[in-house]
C-alpha positions in Angstrom: 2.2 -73.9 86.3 5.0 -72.2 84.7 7.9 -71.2 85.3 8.7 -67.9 87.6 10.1 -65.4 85.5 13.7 -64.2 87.1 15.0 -60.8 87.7 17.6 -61.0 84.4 14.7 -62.5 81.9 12.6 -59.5 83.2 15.6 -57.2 82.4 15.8 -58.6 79.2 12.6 -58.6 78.3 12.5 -55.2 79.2 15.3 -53.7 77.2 13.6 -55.4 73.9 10.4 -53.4 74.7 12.3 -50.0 74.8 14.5 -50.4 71.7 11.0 -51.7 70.1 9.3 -48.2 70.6 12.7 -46.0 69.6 12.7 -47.6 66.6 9.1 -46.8 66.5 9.6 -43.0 66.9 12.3 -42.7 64.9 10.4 -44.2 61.8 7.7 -41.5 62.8 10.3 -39.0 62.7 11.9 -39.8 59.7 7.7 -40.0 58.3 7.0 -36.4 59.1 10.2 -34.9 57.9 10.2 -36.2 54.2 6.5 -35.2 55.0 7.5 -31.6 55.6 10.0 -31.5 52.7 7.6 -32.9 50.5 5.0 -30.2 51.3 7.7 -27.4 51.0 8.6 -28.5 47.5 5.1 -28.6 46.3 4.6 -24.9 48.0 7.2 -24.0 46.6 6.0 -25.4 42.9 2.8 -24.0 43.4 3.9 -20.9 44.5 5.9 -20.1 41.0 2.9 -21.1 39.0 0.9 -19.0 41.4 3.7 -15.8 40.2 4.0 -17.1 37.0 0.8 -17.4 36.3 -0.4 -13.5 37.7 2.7 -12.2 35.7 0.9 -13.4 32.9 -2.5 -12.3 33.9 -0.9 -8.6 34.2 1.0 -8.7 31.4 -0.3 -7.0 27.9 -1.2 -10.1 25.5 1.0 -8.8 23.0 4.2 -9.0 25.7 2.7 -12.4 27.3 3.3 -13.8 23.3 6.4 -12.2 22.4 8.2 -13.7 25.5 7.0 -16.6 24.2 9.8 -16.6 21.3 13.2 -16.6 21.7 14.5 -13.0 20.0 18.2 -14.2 20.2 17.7 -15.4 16.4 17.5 -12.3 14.2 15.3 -14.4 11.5 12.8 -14.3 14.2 13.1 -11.0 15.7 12.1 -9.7 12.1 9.1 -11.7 12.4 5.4 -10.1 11.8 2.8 -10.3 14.8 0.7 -12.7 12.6 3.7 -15.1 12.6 4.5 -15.3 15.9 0.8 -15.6 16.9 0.5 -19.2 14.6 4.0 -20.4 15.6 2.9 -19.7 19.3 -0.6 -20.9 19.5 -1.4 -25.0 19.1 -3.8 -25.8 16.8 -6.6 -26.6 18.9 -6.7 -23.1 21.0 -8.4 -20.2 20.2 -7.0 -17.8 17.5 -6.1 -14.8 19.2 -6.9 -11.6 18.3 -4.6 -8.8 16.0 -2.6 -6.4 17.8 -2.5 -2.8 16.1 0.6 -0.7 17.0 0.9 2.8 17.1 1.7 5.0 13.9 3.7 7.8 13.6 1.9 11.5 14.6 1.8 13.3 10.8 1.9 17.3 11.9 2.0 20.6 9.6 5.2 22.5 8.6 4.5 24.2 12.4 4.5 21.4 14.2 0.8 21.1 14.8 -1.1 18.0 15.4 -2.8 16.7 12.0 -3.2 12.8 13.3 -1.9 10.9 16.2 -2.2 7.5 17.8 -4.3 6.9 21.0 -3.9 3.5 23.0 -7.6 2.3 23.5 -9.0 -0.7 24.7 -11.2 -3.4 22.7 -13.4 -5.9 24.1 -13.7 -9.5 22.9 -15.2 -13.2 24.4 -14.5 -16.7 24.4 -18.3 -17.6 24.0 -18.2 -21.1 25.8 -16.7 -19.5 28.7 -19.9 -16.8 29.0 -22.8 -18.4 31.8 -26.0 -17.4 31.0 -25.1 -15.5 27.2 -28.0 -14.1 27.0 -28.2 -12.1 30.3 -24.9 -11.2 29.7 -25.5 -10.0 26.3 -28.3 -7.6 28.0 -25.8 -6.8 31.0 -23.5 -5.4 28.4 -26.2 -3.6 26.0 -27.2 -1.9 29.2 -23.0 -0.4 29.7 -22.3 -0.2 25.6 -25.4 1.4 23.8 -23.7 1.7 20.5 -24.1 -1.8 19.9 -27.2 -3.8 19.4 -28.9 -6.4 21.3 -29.8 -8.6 18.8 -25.9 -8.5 17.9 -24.5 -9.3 21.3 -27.0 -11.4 21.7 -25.9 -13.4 18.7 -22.2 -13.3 19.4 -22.0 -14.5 22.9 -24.4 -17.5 22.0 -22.6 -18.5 18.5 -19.8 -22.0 18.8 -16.9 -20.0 17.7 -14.2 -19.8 19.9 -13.6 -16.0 20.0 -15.8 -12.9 19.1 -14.9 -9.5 18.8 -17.6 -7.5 21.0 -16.3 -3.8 20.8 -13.5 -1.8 19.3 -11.8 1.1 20.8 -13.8 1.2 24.1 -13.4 5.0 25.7 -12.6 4.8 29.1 -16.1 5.0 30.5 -17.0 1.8 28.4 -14.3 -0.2 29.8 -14.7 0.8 33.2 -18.1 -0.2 33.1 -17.8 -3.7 31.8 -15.5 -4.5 34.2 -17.9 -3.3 37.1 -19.9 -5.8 35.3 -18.0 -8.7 36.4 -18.8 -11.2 33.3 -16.6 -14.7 33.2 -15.5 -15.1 29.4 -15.2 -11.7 28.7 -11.6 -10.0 28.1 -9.6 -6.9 27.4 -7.1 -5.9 24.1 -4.8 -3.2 24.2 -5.0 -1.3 20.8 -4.2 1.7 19.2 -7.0 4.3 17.3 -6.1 7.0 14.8 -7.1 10.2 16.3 -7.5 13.6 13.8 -7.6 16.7 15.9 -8.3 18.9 12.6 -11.5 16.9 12.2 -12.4 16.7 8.1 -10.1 20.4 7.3 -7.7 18.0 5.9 -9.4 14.8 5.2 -8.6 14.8 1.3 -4.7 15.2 2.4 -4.3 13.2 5.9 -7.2 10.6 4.5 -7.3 7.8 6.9 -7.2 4.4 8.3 -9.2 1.0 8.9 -10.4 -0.1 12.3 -6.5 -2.5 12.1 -4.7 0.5 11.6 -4.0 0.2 7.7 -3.6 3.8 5.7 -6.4 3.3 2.7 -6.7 7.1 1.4 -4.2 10.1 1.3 -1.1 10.2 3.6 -1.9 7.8 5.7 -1.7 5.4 2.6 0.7 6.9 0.7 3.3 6.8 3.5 1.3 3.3 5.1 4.8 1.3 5.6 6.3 4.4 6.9 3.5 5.4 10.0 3.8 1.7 10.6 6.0 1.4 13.5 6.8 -0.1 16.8 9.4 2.6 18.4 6.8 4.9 19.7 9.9 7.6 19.8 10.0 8.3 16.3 9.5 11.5 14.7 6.4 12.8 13.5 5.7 12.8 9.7 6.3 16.9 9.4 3.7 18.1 5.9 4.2 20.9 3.9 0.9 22.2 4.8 0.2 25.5 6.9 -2.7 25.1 9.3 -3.4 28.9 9.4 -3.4 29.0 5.6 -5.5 25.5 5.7 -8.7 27.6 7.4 -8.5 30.7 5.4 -9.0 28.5 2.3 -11.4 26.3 3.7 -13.3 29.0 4.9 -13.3 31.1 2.0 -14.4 27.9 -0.2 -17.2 27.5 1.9 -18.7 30.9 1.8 -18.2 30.8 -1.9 -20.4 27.4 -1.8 -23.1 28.9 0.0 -23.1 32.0 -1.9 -23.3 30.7 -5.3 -25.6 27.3 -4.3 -22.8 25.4 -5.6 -22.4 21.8 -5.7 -18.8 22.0 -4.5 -15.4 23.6 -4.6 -11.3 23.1 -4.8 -8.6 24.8 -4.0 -4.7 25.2 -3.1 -2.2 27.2 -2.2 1.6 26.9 -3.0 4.8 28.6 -2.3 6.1 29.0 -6.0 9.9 29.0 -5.1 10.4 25.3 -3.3 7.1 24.0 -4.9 5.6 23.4 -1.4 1.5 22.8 -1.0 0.6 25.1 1.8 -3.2 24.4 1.4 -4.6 21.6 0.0 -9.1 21.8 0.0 -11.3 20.1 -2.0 -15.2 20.4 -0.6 -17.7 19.1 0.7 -15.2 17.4 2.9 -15.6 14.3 5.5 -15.1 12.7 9.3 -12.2 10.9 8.8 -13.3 9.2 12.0 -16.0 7.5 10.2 -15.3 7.9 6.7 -18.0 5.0 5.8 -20.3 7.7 7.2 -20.0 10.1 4.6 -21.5 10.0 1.1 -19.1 9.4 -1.8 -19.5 13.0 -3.0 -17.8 13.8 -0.2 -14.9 11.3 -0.2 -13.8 12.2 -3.7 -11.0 14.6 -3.8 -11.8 17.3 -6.8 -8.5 18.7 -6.6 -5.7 15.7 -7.9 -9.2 13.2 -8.6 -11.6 15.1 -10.6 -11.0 15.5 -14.1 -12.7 18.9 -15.6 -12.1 21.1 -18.6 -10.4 23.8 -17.4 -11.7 27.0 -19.9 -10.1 30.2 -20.7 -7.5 29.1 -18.5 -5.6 26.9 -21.1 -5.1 30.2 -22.9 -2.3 31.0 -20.5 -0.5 27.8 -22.2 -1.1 28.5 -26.0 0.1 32.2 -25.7 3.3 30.5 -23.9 3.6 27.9 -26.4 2.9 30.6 -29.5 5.8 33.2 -27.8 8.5 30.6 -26.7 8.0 28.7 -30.4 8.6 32.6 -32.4 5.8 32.0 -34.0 4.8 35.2 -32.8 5.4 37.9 -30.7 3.8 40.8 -28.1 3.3 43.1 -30.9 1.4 40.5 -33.4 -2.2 40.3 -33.2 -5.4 38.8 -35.4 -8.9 40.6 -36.4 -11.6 39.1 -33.8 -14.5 40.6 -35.6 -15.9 37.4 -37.4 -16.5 34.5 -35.9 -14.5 30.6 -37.4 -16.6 28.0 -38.6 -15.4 24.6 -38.8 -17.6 22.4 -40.1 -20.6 22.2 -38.1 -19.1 24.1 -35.6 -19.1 27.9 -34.7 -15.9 29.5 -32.5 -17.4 32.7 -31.3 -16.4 34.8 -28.6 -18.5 35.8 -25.1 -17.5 39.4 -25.2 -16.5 39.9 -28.9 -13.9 43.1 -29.9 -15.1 43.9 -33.6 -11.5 44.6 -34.5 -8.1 43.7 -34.5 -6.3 42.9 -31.0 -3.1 42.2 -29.9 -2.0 39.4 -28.8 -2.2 41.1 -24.9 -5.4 42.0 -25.9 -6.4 38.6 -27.0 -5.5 37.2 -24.0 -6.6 40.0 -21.9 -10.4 40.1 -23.4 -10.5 36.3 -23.3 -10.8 35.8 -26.8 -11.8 32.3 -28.5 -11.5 33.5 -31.8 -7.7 35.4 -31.4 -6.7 32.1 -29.6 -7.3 29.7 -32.5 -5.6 32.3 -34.5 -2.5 31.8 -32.8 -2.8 28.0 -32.1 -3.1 27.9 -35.7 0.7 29.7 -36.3 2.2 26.7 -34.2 0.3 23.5 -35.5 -1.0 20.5 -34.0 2.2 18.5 -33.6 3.7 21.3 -31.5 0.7 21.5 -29.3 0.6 18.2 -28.2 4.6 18.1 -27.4 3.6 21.5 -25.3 1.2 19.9 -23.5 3.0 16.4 -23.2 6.3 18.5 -21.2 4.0 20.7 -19.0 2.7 16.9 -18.0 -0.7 17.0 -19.7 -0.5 13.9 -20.2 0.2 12.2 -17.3 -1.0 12.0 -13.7 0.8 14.7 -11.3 3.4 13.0 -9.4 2.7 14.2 -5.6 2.2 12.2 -2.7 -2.0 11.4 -3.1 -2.7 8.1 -3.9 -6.0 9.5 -5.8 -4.5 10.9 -8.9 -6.3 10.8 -12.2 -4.8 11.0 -15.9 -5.9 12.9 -18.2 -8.8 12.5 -20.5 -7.9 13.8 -24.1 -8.9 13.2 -27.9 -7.3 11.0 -29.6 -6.7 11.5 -32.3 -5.8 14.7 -32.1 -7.1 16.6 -34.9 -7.2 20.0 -36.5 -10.7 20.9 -34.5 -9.4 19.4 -31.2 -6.1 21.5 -31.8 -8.8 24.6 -31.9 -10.7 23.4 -28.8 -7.9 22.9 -26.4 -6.5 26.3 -27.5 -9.2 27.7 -25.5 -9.7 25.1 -22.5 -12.2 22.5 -23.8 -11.9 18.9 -25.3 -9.2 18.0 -22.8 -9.8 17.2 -19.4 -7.3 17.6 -16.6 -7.0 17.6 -13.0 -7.3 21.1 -11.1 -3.9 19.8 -9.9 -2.4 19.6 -13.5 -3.6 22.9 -14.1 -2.0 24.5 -11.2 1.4 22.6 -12.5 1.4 24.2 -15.9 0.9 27.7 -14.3 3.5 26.8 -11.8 6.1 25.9 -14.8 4.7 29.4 -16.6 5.7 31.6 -13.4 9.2 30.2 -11.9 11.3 31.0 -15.1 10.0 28.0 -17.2 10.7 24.9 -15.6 8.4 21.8 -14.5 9.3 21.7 -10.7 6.3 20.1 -9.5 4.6 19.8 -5.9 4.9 18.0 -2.6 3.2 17.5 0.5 6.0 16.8 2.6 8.2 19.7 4.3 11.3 19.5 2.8 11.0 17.8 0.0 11.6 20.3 -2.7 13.1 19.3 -6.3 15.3 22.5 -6.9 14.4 24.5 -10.1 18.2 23.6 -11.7 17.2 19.9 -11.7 14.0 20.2 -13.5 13.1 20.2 -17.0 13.0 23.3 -18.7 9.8 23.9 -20.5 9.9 28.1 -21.6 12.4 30.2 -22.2 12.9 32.8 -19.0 11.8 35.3 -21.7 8.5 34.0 -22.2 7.8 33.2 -18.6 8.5 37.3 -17.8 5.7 37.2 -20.8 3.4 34.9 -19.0 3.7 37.1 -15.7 2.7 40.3 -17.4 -0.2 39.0 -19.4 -1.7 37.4 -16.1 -1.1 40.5 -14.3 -2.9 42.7 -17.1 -5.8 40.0 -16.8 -6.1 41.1 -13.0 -5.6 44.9 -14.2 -8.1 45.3 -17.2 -9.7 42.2 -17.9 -11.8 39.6 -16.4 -9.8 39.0 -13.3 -10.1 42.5 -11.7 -12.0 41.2 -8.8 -8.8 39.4 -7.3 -7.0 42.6 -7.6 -5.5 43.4 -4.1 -3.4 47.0 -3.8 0.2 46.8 -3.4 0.1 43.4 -3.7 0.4 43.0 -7.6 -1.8 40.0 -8.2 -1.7 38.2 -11.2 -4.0 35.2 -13.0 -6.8 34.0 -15.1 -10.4 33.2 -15.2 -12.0 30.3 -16.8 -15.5 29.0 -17.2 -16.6 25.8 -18.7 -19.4 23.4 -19.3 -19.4 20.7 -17.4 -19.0 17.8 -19.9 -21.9 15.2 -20.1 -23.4 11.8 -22.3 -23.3 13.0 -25.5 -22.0 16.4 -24.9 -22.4 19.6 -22.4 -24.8 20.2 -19.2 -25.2 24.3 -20.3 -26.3 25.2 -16.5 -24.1 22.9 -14.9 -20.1 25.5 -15.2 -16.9 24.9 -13.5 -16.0 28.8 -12.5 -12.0 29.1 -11.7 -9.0 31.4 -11.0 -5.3 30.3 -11.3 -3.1 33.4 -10.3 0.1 34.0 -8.2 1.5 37.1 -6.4 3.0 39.0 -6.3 4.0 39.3 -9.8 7.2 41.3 -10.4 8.9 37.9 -8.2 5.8 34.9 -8.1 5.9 33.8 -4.4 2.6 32.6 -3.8 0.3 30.3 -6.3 -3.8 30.1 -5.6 -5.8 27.6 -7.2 -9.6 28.1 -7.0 -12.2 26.1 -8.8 -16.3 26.2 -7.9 -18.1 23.1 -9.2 -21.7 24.8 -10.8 -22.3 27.8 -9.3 -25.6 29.4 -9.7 -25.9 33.3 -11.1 -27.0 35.7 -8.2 -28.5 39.1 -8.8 -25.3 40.2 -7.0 -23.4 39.1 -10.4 -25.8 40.2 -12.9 -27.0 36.6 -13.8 -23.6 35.2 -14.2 -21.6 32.6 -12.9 -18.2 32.6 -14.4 -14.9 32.6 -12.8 -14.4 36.3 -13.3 -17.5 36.8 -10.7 -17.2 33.6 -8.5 -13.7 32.4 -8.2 -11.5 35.5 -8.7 -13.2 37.4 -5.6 -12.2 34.5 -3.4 -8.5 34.5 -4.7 -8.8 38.3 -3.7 -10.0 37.9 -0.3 -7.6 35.1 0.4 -4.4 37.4 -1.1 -5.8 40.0 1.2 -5.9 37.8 4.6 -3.0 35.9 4.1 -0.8 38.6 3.0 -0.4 40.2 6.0 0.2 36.9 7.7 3.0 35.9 6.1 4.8 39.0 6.9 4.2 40.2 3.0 3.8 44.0 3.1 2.2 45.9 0.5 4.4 47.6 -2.3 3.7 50.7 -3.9 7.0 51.6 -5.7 7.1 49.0 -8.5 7.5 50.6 -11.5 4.7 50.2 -14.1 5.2 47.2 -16.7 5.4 48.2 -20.4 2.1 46.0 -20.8 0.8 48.8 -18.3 1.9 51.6 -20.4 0.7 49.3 -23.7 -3.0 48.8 -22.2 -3.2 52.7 -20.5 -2.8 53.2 -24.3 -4.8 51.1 -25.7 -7.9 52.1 -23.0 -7.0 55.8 -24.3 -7.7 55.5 -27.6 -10.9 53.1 -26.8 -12.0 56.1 -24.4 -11.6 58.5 -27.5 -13.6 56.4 -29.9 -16.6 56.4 -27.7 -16.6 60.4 -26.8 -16.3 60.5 -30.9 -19.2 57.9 -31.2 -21.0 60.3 -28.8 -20.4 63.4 -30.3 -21.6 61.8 -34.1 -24.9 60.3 -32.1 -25.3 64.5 -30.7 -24.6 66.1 -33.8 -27.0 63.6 -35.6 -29.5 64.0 -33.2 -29.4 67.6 -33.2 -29.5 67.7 -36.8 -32.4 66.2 -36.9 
């Protein structure tokens, strides 16, 4: 039997028991408060992923990668996109995609919009991360129409790691893959190159690939410089005027239509800073989608096209045979017989059967009078002539399509004959305008720009002619307008000035006789040049309107005249009356006279013969 348990034993017993179970609960205690702090810290933790990781969901991918360098280190802030995008990504991820940036707006001299940047929205996919490709490749032909099926299709099921789907999405599109709801499937901001004008300037502005890279016109020529990141910068301000931009275009067209031509080119120019104020060379294209258009169109006749340029060339060996002395305004040759060079026959289109002036030669067009006075300078003379007007070179203006030249070589007695006249050399419309420009403002080669401000001034260029044989120039190309084949661009009070040429286009093994280049070079007004047109009409078919033909006294000079009569008034140019008559005036009111007497005495012989019989 054991022993009875006393009253102090119980005590003690007891108080073991009760320190027993406070031990207990403090251990349980102490449990669920590192318990606690444990589950705070990992809230905590998984709440800054959590932010982090939505900071980075809403965060363009071009600012989620460029925190991802540090830009204390000027070496990397001077880094390209391309390099931070393979320092930042590991090997075995997905390449990501290019980011374009914005380029710089390019305006007119007025501040209106000729091409801007839009921000857009392009749509690409991680393939493996797509369920189901192939109802998702029909979910998404059903939203984006412009692309195929079959190509979807073909992207969402291929192994690569990432597939562009769309470029430039409008809002519509984006909206409506995103309704869609698609795993694997992402957003990229981007920028697109947006021409309000449409194609009026697409020779000039040119345009861009779908990354934003210039590959024609301005947009290549100044590339580097419509590159940038500081959407604040300045617009690229052209010399161009919009206004003057339609009228040309417009007028280039009509002339097009009328004639059934092929195409047509054409400029305008402010003669004093060298300025292009229109710039046109048709049929044009969408520089939207230039890879839509047919290479006829993308080729740029004005600075690109290499033609012979005619009758107008004469304007440059009368310069060349005044400034040189070899002779003079009073001088002249008999035009009545026609010069044979070996198999070869220099005739004239509408022959004088006597002796001209040199005016007159000039005036009437002459072949024949034209060799006559190349021949006083010499071949070695001609071809330094031609080699300072920049014959010889391509135009220096800022086009990336120039052409050079095409000439003989070598340059021979006959060729010395041909290019008197305008044919076996072969120049840009653009050189052409240059030689006419050096003609008019006193005799030097200024040149020509596209960009607003950008003038070389006349005391820094090269002299070319004397001042007295430019004052020449300007009164011969006024007489042309006057009296000879250029009266069609004559606009009153406005003294216009210029020269017609025609040409056969030059083909294997010689010349296409239907197939003409019809042009006018002229300036007004005259008695001070301001204003330089340029228009050339690539084979132009003879209308009964014109008698059967199709030369630039009946195609292109009517143009320059309606476009001197429109844009006058909008340039603030007001007609002027009280110019005094030029002594070529008084010379050809002369000269028309005594031709006016000859026939009444050729029709009094014919009466007194008739009645004598």
């Amino acid at each position: 039997m054991p022993a009875e348990t006393t009253p102090r034993a119980h005590a003690t017993a007891t108080t073991r028991v009760i320190r027993t179970e406070s031990r207990t609960k403090q251990r349980l205690e102490l449990s669920r408060g590192r318990l606690l702090t444990v589950s705070c810290l990992f809230a905590v933790c998984f709440g800054a992923v959590g932010i982090r990781l939505v900071g980075v969901a809403s965060t363009p991918l071009e600012e989620a990668l460029l925190r991802r360098v540090n830009y204390q280190t000027p070496a990397v802030a001077e880094m390209t996109l391309a390099d931070i995008i393979q320092r930042t990504t590991p090997r075995d991820e997905v390449d990501l995609p290019a980011l374009i940036l914005p380029r710089r707006d390019i305006t007119d001299r007025y501040g209106n919009m000729l091409a801007t940047s839009l921000e857009t929205r392009s749509l690409y996919a991680h393939p493996r991360e797509v369920r189901r490709p192939k109802e998702a490749a029909r979910a998404l032909a059903a939203v984006l129409p412009r692309v195929p099926l079959t190509k979807l299709e073909k992207l969402l099921t291929s192994s690569s790691k990432f597939v562009w789907l769309m470029r430039n999405l409008t809002p519509r599109e984006q909206v409506a893959v995103n309704n869609l709801g698609l795993p694997g499937l992402y957003f990229q901001k981007e920028y697109t190159r947006v021409y309000p004008q449409g194609d009026l300037l697409s020779h000039v502005i040119g345009f861009v690939d779908i990354d934003g890279h210039g590959l024609a016109g301005i947009e290549k020529t100044f590339d580097h410089d419509l590159t940038r990141e500081n959407t604040e910068d300045e617009p690229l301000q052209l010399s161009l005027d919009l206004r003057l931009q339609h009228l040309l275009n417009d007028q280039l067209e009509n002339a097009i239509e009328e004639f059934s031509a092929i195409g047509a080119a054409g400029m305008i120019a402010d003669l004093k800073t060298g300025e292009v104020l229109a710039f046109s060379s048709l049929p044009s294209f969408d520089p939207h989608h230039p890879g839509r258009s047919q290479q006829e169109a993308l080729f740029n006749r004005v600075s690109l096209g290499t033609y012979e340029m005619g009758s107008t060339f004469k304007t440059f060996t009368a310069a060349l045979a005044l400034d040189s002395g070899a002779l003079t305004m009073q001088d002249g040759f008999d035009t009545s017989h026609p010069i044979k060079v070996s198999r070869w026959t220099i005739t004239d289109t509408h022959p004088v059967y006597r002796w001209i002036s040199v005016p007159e030669i000039y005036i009437y067009s002459s072949n024949i009078g034209t060799v006559k006075m190349i021949q006083k300078v010499g071949v070695e003379r001609q071809q330094a002539f031609m080699k300072k007007l920049g014959m010889f070179d391509r135009v220096d203006i800022e086009l990336p399509e120039r052409a050079e030249p095409l000439m003989p070589s070598p340059w021979r007695e006959i060729n010395m004959m041909t290019i008197s006249y305008g044919h076996g050399i072969s120049v840009t419309p653009l050189h052409l305008a240059q030689g006419i420009q050096t003609m008019l403002n006193g005799g030097y080669r200024q040149g020509f720009t596209l960009v607003k401000g950008e003038q070389v001034p006349l005391e820094k260029s090269e002299r070319v002619i004397r001042p007295e044989t430019s004052k020449h120039v300007r009164r011969l190309m006024r007489a042309v307008v006057q009296y000879g084949t250029g009266r069609s661009a004559d606009v009153p009070g406005y003294h216009v000035g210029g020269k017609t040429g025609t040409a056969e286009k030059v083909k294997a093994g010689g010349y296409a006789e239907k197939a003409k280049i019809a042009s006018f070079i002229g300036a007004f007004p005259m008695n001070d040049p301001r204003y330089l047109i340029l228009v050339m009409v690539d084979e132009p078919k003879p209308t009964k309107k014109t008698y059967g033909y199709a030369t630039g006294g009946w195609v292109a000079a009517p143009v320059v005249g309606r476009l001197v009569n429109q844009m006058a008034p909008m340039l603030g140019l007001k007609p002027n009356t009280d110019i005094a008559p030029d002594a070529i005036d008084d010379y050809m009111l002369a000269i028309k006279e005594k031709e006016k007497r000859a026939r009444q005495q050729a029709a009094e012989r014919t009466r007194v013969q008739t009645v004598s019989y």
